[in-house]
N, C-alpha and C positions, 0 to 999 in steps of 0.2 A: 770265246767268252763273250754274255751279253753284258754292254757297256751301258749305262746311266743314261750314259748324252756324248755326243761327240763335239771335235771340232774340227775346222774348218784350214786347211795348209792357206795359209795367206798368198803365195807363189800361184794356187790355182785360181784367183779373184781376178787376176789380168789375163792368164792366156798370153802365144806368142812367144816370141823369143825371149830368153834371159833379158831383163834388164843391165845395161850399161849405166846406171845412176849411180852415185858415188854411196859409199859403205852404208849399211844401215848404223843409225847414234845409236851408242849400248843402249840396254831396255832400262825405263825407267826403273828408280828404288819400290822397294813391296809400299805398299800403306802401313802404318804402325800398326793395324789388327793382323799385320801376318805376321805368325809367328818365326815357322818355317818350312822348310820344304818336303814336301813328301811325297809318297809311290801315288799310284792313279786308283780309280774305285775300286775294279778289280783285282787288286794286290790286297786291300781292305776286305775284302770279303763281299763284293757285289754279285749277287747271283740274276740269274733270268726272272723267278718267281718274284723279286722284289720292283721288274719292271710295272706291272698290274697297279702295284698299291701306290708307287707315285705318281704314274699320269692319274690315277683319283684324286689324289691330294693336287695334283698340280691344277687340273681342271677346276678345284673350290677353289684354289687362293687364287688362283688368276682370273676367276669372273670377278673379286669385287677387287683388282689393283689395275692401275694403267699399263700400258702395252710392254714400259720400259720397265716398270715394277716385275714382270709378269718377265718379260728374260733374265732380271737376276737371281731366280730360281734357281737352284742346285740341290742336287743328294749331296747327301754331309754322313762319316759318322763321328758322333761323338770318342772323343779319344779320353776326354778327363775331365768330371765337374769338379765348379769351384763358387761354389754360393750360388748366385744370378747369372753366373757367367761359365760355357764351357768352352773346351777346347774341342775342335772340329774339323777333319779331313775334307778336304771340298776342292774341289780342280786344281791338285796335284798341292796343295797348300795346308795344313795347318794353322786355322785360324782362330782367335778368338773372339766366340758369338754372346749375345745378350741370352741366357735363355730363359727370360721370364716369361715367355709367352706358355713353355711348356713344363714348367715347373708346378707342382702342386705338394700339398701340406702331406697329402696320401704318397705315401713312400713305393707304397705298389705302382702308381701311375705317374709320376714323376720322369724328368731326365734321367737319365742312366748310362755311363760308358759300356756301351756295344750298339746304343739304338743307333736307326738310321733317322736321320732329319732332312726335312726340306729347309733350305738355308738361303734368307734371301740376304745379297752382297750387296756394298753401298755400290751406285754407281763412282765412279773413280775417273780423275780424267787421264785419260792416255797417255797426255804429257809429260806429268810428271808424277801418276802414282798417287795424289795425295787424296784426302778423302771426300769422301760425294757430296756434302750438303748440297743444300739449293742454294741455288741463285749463280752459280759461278761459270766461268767461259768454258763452255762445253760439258756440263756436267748435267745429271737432270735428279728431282729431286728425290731423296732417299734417305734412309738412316746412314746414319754416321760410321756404324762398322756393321759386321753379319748380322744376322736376328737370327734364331732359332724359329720358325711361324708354326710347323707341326712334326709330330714324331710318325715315323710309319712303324704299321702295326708289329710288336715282334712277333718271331717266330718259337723262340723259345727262352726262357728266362733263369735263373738260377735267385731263385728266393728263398731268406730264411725271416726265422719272426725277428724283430726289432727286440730290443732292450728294456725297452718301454713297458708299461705295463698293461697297453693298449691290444696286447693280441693282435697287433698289425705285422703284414708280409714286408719285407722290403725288398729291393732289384738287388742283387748286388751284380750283377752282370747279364746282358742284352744281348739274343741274338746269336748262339753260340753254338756249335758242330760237336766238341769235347768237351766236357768237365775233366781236371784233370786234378785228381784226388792225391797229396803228394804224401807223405810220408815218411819219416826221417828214420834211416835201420839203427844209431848212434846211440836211440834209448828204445825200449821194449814196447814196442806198439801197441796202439789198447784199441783193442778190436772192435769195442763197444763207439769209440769217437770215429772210426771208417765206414762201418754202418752206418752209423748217425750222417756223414756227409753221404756217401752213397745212396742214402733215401732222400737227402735233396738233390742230388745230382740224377737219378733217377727222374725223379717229378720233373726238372728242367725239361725235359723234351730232348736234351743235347746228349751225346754217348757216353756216358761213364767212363773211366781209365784210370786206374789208380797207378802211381806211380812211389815206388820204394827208394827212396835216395841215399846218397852218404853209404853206397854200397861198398864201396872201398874201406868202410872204419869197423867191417865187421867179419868173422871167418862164418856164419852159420848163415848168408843168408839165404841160403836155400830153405833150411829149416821154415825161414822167419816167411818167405815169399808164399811155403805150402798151409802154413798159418792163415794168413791172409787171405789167401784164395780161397779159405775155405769157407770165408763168413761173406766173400762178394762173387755169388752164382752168376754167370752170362756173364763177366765182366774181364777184361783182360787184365793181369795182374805185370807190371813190368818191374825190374829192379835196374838203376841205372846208377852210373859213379858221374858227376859235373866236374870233377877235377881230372878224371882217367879216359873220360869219352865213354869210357864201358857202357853199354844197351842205348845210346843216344840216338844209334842208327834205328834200332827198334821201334823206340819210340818213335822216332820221324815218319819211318813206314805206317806206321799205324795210323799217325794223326791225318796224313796224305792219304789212309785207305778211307776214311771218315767221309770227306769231302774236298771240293779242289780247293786251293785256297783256303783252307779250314780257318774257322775264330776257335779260341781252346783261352780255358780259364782255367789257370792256378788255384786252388781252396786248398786251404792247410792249416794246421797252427803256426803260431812263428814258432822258427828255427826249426822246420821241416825241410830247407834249403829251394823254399820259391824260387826265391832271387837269385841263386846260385844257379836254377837251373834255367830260370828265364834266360840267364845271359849267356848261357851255353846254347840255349836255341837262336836269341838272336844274333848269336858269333860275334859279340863283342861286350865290353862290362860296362850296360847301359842302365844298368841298376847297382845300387848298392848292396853290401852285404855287410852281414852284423857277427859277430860272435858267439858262438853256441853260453849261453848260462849252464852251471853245475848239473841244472837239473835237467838239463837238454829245453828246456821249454823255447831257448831262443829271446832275442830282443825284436820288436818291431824294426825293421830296415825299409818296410814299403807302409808308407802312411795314406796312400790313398791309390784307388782302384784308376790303372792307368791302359791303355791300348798301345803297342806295339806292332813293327811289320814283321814278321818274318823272312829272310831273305832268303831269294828263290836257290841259292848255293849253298843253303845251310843243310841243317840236318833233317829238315821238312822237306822233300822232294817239291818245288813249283811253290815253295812259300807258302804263307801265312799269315794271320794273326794269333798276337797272345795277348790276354788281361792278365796282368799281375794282382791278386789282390791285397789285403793288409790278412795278417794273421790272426784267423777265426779261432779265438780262444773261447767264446760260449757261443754255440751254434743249435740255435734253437730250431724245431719241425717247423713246418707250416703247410699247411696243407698239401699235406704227404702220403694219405693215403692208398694212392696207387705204386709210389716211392717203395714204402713201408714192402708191398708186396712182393716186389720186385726182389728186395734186401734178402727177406726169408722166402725165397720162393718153395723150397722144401719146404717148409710149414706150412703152405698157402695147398701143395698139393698133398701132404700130409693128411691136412684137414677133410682132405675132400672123401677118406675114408672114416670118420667120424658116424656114428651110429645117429645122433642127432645133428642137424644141418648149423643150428647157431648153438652149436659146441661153445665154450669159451676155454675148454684146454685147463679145467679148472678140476678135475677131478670123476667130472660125469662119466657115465657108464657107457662102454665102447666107443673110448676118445681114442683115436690113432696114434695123435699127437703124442700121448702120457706114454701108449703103447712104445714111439720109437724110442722116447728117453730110456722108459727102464730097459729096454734091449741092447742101447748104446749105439742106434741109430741114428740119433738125433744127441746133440750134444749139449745140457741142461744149461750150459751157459747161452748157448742162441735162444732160449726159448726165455730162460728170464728179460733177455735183451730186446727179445720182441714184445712181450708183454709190455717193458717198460716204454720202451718208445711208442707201444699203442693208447697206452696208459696221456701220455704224453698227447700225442696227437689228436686224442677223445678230446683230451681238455681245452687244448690251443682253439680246436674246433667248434663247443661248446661257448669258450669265451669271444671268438669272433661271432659267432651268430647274433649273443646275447649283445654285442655292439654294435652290429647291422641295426637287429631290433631296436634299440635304444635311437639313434641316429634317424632311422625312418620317423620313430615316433617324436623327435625333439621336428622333423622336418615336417610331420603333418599337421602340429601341433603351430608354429608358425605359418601357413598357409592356411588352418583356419583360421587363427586370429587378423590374417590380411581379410580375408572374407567376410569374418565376422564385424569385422572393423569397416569394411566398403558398404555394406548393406546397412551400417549405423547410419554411415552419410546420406546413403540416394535414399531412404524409408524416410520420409517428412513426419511420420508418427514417434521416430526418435529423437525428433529436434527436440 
């Protein structure tokens, strides 16, 4: 495995025989920015591909900071935002960083727990741990606890549109190997809300898996598993029990066949048993759990999107990471169009027997499409399904344009008025 940064065994700095000097004094207390302790990069998810993008970033921040600025540089990832401030994996530590440096009002480009950060640390004095300001014996000057200073670029992201009425994306998860689509078998799954996440899990860049929970509370689930499978094409369909272990093994193979070290995000509604099953993967009850409601919907039990390790004896063959998220009860598209395809890919190649090339499946003359339905090839529920989610994702798409558009023009609209406003000054004819 390729490492971030290494360090250095203190023992090989002299050389020579063992030292005979009396005990080393315990190690000093952490700083109060550490939170606690943690696995190393590579238990996080550090890969070789992501060495490229930080000597980039490190080569910018270290031309304009001094020698001693410039070695408290670290890979970081974030594990959990919380306003200005996140939480952040950094040389075996869990600390918490300032990140207003990389924080923005666009939800799309903002902090996000899975990104990777470069992290610059206070200096600290040796002595005793406490924190770096200037001026003091032995210390050199610095922030007071980590700084966020940039994000490295992700690889792949899991976005859906905001609440808002802004037609904006938001991150809900960075950087990630699996989506993993959960599913509770306890009420009758709606096939139209696993598409719906499957076409953003899809978009993510990261492998799809849907996983069928609360296997144990039902006798049909085979029935309900062939169900399923049958509206997510290319996609592995698992049914797993958190209380019995049943398909846990499964699962772990799978997410270990994805990548080493794999990152894997939870998405579900509440009371799909996330948290039930987060804690069966990290073999211990590191998350809360809530009470299923009458209607099966679930009470929130994870209020905010957090990063976990996977340990390398659990059911993840060499470990992992997991994000827990909060429960996606309205999950809206977002530029999902290749998503979308992926979902229906039978209708994608359906189409391609269409007598006309922009068919719309609307009735036109030697449509395939209409063809598989009335034959009972194609089953009339996928197809209203796809219609609506294209229906859907026409729009979301339409109304971000029309607020790119707006946005450019309110920005070139202010840039002439600087210009029009500096040529009033230097022209002596407008005096």
């Amino acid at each position: 495995m390729n490492e971030p940064f290494t360090t250095t065994d203190s023992s090989s700095l002299h050389g020579g025989a063992p030292s005979t000097a009396p005990a080393t004094p315990p190690a000093p207390a952490d700083p109060k920015w550490v939170l606690r302790h943690t696995a190393d990069a590579a238990t996080h998810g550090w890969t070789a591909d992501l060495d490229h993008d930080l000597r980039d970033h490190l080569a910018r921040l270290t031309g304009a900071r001094s020698t001693g600025a410039a070695g408290r540089l670290r890979p970081g990832r974030v594990v959990r935002v919380e306003r200005r401030f996140s939480e952040v994996a950094v040389d075996g530590r869990v600390v918490l960083a300032d990140a207003q440096e990389v924080s923005s009002p666009d939800p799309l480009t903002t902090v996000c727990t899975g990104d990777w950060a470069v992290v610059e640390l206070p200096a600290t004095d040796g002595a005793d741990g406490t924190d770096g300001a200037a001026g003091g014996r032995g210390r050199t000057a610095g922030p007071s606890q980590p700084v966020l200073r940039a994000l490295l670029p992700r690889r792949t992201a899991f976005v859906r549109s905001t609440s808002s009425k802004r037609s904006e994306g938001q991150v809900v998860a960075a950087n990630l190997d699996a989506v993993l689509v959960v599913v509770s078998l306890a009420v009758d799954p709606r096939a139209a809300r696993v598409e719906r996440l499957l076409a953003l899990a899809w978009e993510s860049g990261a492998t799809p898996v849907v996983v069928l929970t609360k296997a144990d509370t039902v006798d049909d689930a085979e029935q309900i598993h062939a169900e399923i499978a049958a509206t997510a094409p290319g996609v592995q369909v698992l049914t797993v029990s958190a209380r019995t272990g049943d398909g846990l093994d499964v699962l772990g193979a799978v997410l270990a066949g994805v990548a080493e070290h794999p990152t894997a995000a939870l998405v579900g509604q509440s009371g799909a048993g996330k948290s039930t099953l987060a804690n069966a993967l990290l073999g211990a009850e590191v998350l809360a759990t809530g009470a299923e409601r009458s209607d099966g919907k679930g009470r929130h039990t994870t209020v905010r999107r957090e990063l976990h390790v996977m340990p390398a004896d659990g059911p993840v063959p060499g470990g992992g990471v997991l994000i827990d998220t909060p429960g996606l009860r309205g999950v809206g598209l977002y530029d999902s169009a290749d998503g979308l395809r992926q979902v229906f890919a039978e209708i994608a190649e359906l189409a391609t027997g269409c007598r006309f090339g922009d068919c719309g499946h609307q009735g036109e003359p030697g449509c395939a499409v209409l063809a598989a339905v009335e034959d009972g090839t194609l089953a009339r529920r996928r197809l209203d399904s796809y219609r609506k989610l294209l229906r859907e994702e026409e729009w979301i798409a339409s109304r971000s344009d029309a607020r790119l558009r707006a946005e450019r023009e309110r920005q070139w609209k202010v840039i002439h008025k600087s210009v029009r406003a500096a040529g009033y000054r230097q022209d002596p004819r407008r005096r």
